[in-house]
N, C-alpha and C positions, 0 to 999 in steps of 0.2 A: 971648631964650630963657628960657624956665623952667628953677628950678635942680631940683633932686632930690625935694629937700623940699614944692615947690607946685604939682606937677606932678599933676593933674588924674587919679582912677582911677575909671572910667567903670563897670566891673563887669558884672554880667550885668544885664541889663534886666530879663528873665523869666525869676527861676528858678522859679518855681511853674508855668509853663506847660512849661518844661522837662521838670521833676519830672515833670508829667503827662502830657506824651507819651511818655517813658520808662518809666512804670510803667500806661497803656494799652496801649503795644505788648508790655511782659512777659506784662503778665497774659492776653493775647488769644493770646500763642504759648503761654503755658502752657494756657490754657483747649482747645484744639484737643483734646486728650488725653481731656476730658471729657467732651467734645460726640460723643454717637454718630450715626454715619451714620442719615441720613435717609431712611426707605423709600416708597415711592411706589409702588405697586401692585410690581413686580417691578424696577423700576429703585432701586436705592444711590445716593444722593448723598452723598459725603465734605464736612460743614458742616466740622471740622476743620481741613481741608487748606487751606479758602482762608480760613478765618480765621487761620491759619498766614501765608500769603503776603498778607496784607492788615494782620497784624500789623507786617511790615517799614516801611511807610510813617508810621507814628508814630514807630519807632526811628531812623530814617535825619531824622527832621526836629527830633527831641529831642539827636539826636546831631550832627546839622548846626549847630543853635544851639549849644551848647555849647561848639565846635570853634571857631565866630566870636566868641561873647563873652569866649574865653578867648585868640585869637592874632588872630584877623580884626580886631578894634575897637583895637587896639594899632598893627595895621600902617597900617591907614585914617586912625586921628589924626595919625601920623607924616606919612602922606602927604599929610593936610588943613594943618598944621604948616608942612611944611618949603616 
């Protein structure tokens, strides 16, 4: 077994891609707000609202990574380990 001291700390693989799906997906929910609806002869399309809900898929996968390089890759060595 390894003692305390030589025990191997893997870290986050990618935090710059991290970073960047987390500060893609802010800035694409905040952006909604400034994007006005887009008109088409008599019909309103809300660009907004699905860049709103298109924003969530970089949050959820910047926040996914983050959640495994922090508690996932620790439980994983353990179990490649033991």
């Amino acid at each position: 077994m390894l003692n305390q001291s030589s025990k191997l700390n893997y870290g986050i693989d990618a935090p710059g891609v991290i970073r960047n799906f987390l500060l893609i997906g802010i800035v694409m929910a905040i952006g909604d707000w400034f994007i006005p609806p887009l008109s088409i002869f008599d019909t309103r399309f809300s660009v907004g609202l699905v860049l709103c809900g298109v924003s969530l898929m970089p949050i959820a996968l910047g926040i996914s990574m983050l959640v495994y390089g922090i508690w996932g890759s620790s439980m994983f060595e353990t179990e490649c380990l033991t």
